[in-house]
N, C-alpha and C positions, 0 to 999 in steps of 0.2 A: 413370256410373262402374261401378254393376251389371256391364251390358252388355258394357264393355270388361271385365272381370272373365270372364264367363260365356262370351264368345269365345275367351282368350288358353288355348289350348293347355297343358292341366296333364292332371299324374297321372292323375287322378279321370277326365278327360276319356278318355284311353287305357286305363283299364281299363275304364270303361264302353263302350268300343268293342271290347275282346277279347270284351266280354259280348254287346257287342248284334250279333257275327261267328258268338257258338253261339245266336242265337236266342233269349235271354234278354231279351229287353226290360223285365220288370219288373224281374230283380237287375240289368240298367244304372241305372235310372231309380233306384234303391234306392242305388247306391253311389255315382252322381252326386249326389243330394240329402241323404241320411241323414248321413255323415259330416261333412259340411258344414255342414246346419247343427247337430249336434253340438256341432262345432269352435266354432261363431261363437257358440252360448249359450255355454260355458263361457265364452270370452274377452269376451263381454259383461260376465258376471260378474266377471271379475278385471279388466276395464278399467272397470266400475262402482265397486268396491269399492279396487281397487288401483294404477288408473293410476300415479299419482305414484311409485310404487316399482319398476314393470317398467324394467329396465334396458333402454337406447336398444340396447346390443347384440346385445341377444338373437337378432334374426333373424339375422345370421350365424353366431353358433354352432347354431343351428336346422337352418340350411340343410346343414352338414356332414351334421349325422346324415339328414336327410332324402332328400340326396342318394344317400347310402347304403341307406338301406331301399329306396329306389323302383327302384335298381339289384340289389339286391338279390332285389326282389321280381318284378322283369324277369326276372334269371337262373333262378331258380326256376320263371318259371311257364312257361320255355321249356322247362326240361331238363322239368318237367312233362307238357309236351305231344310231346314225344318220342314218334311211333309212336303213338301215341292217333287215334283218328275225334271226328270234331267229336262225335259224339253222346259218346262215352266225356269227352268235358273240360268237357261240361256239365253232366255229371251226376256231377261230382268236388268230393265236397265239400273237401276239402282245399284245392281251388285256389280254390275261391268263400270259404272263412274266409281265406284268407291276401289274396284281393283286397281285402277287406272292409277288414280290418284295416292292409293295405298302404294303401288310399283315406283312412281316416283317419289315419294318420300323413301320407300325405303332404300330406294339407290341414294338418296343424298345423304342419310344417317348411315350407308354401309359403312364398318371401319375399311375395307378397302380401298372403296373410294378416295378416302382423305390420305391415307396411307399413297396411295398411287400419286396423287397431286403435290401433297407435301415432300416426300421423301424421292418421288423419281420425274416425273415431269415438269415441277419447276424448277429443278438444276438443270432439267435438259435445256428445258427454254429460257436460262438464262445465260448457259451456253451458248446458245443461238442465237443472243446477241452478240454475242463476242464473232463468233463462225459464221453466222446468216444462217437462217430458218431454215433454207433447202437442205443442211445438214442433217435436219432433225426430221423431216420428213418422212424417212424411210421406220424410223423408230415408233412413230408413232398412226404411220399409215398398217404397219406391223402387227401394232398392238391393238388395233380398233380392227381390222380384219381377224385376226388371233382371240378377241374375245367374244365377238359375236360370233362368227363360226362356232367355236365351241361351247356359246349358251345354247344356242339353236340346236345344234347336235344333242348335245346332252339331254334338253328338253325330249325333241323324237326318240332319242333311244329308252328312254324314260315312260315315254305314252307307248313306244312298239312293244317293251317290255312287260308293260302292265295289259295289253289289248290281248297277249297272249294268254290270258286267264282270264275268261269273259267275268265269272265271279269279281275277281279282283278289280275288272274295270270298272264296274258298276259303283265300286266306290273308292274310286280313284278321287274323286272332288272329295271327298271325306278327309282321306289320308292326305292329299296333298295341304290343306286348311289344316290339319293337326301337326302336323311336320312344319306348320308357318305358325303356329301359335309355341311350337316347341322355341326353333328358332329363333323368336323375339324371345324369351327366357330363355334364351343363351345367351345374348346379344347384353340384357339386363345383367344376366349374370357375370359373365367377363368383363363389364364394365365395373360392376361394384367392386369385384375381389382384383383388377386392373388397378385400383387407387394409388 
């Protein structure tokens, strides 16, 4: 389940490829895994302490705003790179805080996300009150090996793929920001016609 997770094409994935288009290989690796797992201790924690009380809805109204940030953060980091040299958009911090911070919102608005905590980790972990936690261990050591492996991966094979056409790499940060502005208008959209 990891796996499928760390393949399917999200946010985190596309900015960690605007990143790893300026040569940035560690703030990819940093915005692929940091926010993430962020996101998944907090919601540990309130699917620990609070399962029974998270309303079943929430990921849809998640998904509005979320759709909006990650579009948002699309727009911005285009008109950003307006006339800029790859060297000048690397070395921006501006656009490296707003990625950051854009990765983490959009791991918390993902519907997988809530999908993953609602429907499969808080039955495990209410299981493992009943069994003890060590039972649940192996599930979930599983799954956070299983998706970051396979974001990480996905990402390289993604940048080795595009490096093989020097043209194509050159605007790789392009492509990857229009493919993250698509994205939020999917996210919007599945959400509306979801009602």
């Amino acid at each position: 389940m990891g796996v499928a997770g760390g393949l399917f094409p999200s946010p985190l994935h596309m900015i960690a490829l605007a990143q790893v288009s300026l040569n940035r290989w560690l703030r990819a690796l940093l915005i692929l895994i940091a926010p993430s797992l962020a996101i998944d201790a907090l919601l540990l924690v309130i699917t620990f302490f609070f399962y029974q009380l998270v309303p079943r809805s929430i990921p849809h109204y998640v998904q509005y705003a979320g759709g909006l940030v990650v579009m948002a953060f699309a727009a911005y980091s285009l008109i950003e790179s307006r006339g800029k040299t790859r060297e000048e958009m690397a070395n921006s911090t501006a656009l490296s805080y707003a990625g950051v911070s854009a990765a983490a919102f959009a791991e918390l608005s993902a519907p997988g996300t809530w999908i993953y905590w609602l429907t499969w980790a808080g039955p495990r972990l209410a299981e493992g009150r009943l069994k003890g936690y060590w039972h649940e261990v192996p599930f979930f050591a599983g799954g956070l090996l299983g998706y970051y492996g396979a974001a990480v991966a996905s990402v390289a094979a993604l940048a080795w793929g595009a490096g093989l056409h020097k043209e194509f790499k050159k605007h790789l940060f392009f492509v990857a920001n229009v493919l993250l502005l698509a994205l939020g208008a999917f996210y919007l959209a599945r959400t509306y016609f979801a009602r």
